[in-house]
TIVEX-228390 format. One line per field, with one value per residue (C-alpha): residue number from 1; residue in one letter; x, z, y. Coordinates in nm, 4 decimals, always signed. Each point is the difference from the previous one (the first is absolute). Layout:
! residues N
papa	c(NUM,...)
rogu	c(a,...)
X	c(X,...)
Z	c(Z,...)
Y	c(Y,...)
END
This chain:
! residues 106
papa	c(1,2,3,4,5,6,7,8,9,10,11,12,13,14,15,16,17,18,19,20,21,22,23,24,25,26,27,28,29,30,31,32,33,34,35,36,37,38,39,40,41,42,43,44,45,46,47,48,49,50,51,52,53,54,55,56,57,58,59,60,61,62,63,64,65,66,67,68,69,70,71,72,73,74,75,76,77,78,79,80,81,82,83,84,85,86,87,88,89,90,91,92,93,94,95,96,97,98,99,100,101,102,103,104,105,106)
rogu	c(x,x,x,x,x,x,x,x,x,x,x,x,x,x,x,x,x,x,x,x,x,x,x,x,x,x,x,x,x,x,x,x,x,x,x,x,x,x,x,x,x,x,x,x,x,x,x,x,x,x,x,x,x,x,x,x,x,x,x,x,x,x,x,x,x,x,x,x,x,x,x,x,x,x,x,x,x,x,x,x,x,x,x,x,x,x,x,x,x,x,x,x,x,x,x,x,x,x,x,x,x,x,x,x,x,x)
X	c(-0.0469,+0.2550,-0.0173,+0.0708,-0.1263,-0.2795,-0.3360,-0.2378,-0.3487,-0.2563,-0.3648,-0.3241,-0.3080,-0.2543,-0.3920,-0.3109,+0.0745,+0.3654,+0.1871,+0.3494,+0.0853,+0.2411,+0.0833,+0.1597,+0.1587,+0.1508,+0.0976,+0.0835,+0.0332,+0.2590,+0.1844,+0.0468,+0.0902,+0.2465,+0.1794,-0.0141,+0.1004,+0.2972,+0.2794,-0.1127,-0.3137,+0.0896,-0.3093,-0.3936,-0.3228,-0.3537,-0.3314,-0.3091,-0.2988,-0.2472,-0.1313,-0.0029,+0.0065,-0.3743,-0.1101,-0.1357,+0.1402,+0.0920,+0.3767,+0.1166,+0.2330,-0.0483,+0.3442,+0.3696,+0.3498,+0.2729,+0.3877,+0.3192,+0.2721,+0.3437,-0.1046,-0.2440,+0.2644,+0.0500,-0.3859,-0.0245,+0.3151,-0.2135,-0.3079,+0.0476,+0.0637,-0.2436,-0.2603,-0.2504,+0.0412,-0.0779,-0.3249,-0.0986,-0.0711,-0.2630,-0.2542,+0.0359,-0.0919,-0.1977,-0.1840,+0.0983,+0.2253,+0.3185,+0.0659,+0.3932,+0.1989,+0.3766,+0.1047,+0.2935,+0.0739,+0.0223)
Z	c(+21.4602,+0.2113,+0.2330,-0.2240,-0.3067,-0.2164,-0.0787,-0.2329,+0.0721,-0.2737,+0.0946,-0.1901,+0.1979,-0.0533,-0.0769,-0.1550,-0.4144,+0.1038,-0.2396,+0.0472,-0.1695,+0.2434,-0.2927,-0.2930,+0.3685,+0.0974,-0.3217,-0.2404,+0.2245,+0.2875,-0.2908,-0.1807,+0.2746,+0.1416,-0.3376,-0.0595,+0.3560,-0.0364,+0.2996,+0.2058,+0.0930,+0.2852,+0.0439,-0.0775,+0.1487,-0.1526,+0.2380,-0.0749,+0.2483,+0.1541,+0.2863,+0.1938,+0.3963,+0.0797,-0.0685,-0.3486,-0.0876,-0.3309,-0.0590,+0.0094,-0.2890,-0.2530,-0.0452,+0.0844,-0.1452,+0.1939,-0.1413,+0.2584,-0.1318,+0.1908,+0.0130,-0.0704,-0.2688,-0.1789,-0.0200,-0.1362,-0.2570,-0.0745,-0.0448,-0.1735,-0.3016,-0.0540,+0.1327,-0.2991,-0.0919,+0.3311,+0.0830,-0.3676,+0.0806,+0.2801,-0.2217,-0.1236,+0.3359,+0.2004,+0.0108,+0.3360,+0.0855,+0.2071,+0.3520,-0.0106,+0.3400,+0.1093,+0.2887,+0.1695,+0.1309,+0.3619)
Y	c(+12.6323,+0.1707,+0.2965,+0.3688,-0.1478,+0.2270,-0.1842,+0.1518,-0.1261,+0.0329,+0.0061,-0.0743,+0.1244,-0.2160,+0.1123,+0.0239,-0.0428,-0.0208,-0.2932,-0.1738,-0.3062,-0.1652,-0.2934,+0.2921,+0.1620,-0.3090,-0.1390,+0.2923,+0.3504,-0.1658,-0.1546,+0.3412,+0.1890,-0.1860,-0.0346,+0.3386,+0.0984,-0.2544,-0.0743,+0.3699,-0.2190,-0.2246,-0.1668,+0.0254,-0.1490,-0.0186,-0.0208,-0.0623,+0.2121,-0.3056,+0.1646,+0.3133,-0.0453,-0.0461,-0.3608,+0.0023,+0.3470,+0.1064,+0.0399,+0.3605,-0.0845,-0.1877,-0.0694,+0.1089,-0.0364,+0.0924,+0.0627,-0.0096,+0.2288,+0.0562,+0.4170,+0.1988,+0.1339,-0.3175,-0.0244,+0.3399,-0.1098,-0.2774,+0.0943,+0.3966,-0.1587,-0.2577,+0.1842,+0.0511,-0.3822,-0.1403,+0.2648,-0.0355,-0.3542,+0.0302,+0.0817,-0.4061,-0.1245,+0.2411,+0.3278,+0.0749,+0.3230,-0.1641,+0.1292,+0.0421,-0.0353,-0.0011,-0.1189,-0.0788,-0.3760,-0.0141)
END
């Protein structure tokens, strides 16, 4: 990714009774939200949590998805309308309340 571009980071803090099913995330949630993001998304990245940083730690996320856009603008373009479709899908592959970031690439 180059320098000045917006990343929005999506976090799932994992936990007791927490669910994510990284199979429907991978397979059906990336897939929608890339089509219905369309050309303003320049790139996206799914992660899967397998550790935290003590040996034998639990993760502290379960899982992550993160989406390059050229500006935080193009993001917001983006994403405004489609809004209710992509949150209205979370409830298909986790229980978990997302942890939203932006951050600009350095």
């Amino acid at each position: 990714m180059k320098k000045g571009m917006t990343k929005v980071s999506v976090l799932y803090p994992n936990g007791e009774n927490k669910t994510f099913d990284m199979d429907y995330y991978c397979n059906t949630h990336l897939p929608l939200v890339i089509k219905l993001l369309g050309d303003s998304l320049k790139g996206a990245t799914a992660e899967k949590g397998i550790g935290g940083g003590a040996p034998g730690s639990i993760a502290p996320y379960a899982g992550m998805g993160n989406m390059y856009f050229d500006s935080v603008e193009e993001f917001g373009a983006a994403f405004g309308p489609n809004a209710e479709q992509i949150m209205g899908d979370l409830p298909n592959f986790t229980n978990i309340e997302p942890v939203i970031q932006v951050s600009e690439v350095m």
